[in-house]
RODO-2510 file (C-alpha; in nm, 4 decimals, decimal comma):
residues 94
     n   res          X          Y          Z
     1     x     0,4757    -2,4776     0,1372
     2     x     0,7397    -2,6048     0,3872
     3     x     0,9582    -2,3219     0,5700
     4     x     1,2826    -2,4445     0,4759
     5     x     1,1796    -2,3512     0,0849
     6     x     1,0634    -2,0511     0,2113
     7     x     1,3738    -1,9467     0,3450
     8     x     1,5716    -2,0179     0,0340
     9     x     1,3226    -1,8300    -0,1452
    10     x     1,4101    -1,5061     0,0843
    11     x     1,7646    -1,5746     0,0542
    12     x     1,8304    -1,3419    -0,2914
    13     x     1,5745    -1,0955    -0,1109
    14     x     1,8047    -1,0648     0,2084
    15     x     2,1057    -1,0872    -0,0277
    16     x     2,0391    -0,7844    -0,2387
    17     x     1,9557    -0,5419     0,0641
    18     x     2,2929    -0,4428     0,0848
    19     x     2,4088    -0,0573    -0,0124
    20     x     2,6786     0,1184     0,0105
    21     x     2,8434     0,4554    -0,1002
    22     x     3,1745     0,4017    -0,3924
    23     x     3,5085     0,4634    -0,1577
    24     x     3,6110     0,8005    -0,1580
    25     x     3,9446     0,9373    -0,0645
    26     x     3,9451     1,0617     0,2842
    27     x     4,2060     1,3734     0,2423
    28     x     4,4942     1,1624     0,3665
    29     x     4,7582     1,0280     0,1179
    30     x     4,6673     0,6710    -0,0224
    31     x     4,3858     0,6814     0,2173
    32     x     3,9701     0,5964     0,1611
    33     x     3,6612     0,5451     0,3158
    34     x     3,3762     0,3407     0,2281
    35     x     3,0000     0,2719     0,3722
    36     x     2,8312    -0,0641     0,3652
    37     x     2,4890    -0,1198     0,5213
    38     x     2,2417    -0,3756     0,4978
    39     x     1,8628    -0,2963     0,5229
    40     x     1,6687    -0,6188     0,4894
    41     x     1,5023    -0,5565     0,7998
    42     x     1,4749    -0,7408     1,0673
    43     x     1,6934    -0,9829     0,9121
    44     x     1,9607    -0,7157     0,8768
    45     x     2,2909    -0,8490     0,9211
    46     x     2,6000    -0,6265     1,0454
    47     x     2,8123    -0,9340     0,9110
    48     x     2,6837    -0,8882     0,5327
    49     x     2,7426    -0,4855     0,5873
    50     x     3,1039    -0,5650     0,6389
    51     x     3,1236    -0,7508     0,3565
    52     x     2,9653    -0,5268     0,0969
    53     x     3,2084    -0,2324     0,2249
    54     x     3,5040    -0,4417     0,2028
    55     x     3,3568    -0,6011    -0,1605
    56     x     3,3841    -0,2323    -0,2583
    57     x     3,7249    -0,1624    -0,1201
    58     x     3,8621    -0,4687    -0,2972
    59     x     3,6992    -0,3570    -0,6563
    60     x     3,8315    -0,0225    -0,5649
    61     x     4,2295    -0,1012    -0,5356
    62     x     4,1795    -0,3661    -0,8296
    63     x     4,0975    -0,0868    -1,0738
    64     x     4,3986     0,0526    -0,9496
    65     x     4,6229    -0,2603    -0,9921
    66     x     4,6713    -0,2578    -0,6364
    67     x     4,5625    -0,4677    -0,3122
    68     x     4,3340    -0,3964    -0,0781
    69     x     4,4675    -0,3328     0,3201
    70     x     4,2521    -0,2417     0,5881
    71     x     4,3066     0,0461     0,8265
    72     x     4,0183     0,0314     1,0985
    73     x     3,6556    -0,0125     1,0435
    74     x     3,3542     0,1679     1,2376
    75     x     3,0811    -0,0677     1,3194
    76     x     2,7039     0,0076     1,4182
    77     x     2,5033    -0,2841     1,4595
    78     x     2,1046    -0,2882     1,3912
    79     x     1,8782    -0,0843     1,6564
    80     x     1,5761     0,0729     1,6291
    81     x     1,5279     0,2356     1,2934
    82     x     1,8994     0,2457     1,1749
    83     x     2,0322    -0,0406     0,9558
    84     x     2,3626    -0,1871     1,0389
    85     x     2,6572     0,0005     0,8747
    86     x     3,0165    -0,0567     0,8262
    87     x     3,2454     0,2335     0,7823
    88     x     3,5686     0,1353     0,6591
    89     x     3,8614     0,3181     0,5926
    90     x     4,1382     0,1522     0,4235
    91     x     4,4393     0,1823     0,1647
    92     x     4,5702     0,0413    -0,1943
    93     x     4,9186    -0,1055    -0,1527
    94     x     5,0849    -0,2010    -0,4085
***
């Protein structure tokens, strides 16, 4: 088996080793927080993190009729046993 169709093969793996906790309000008006983290590994990505946390921020304001606009995020990259996380905190505008 060649690598490169090994690699695709991985690709759903690495894909769906993302997590994250639903957005939560933080305790200031309009405002939330939301945690994305990828644990594939050592093929952990901080970069696919960010993106599930802000994927949940977006579904978030959308079930609201709103759109999503980002406050400030809190970013720990991989290290020794601790996946990468996003933290992002962010609002629904209308």
């Amino acid at each position: 088996m060649n690598k490169i169709y090994c690699c695709l093969l991985l690709l759903p793996v690495i894909a769906s080793c993302t997590s994250h906790i639903a957005a939560v309000p933080t305790g200031k008006e309009g405002e939330f927080v939301v945690v994305g983290r990828n644990m594939a590994g050592p093929l952990s990505s901080l970069k696919l993190a960010q993106q599930e946390a802000i994927k949940t921020a977006i579904e978030t304001c959308n079930k609201m009729g709103k759109s999503y606009k980002k406050l400030y995020a809190i970013d720990r990259p991989m290290a020794i046993a601790q996946a990468p996380e996003s933290t992002l905190y962010f609002t629904c505008v209308d």
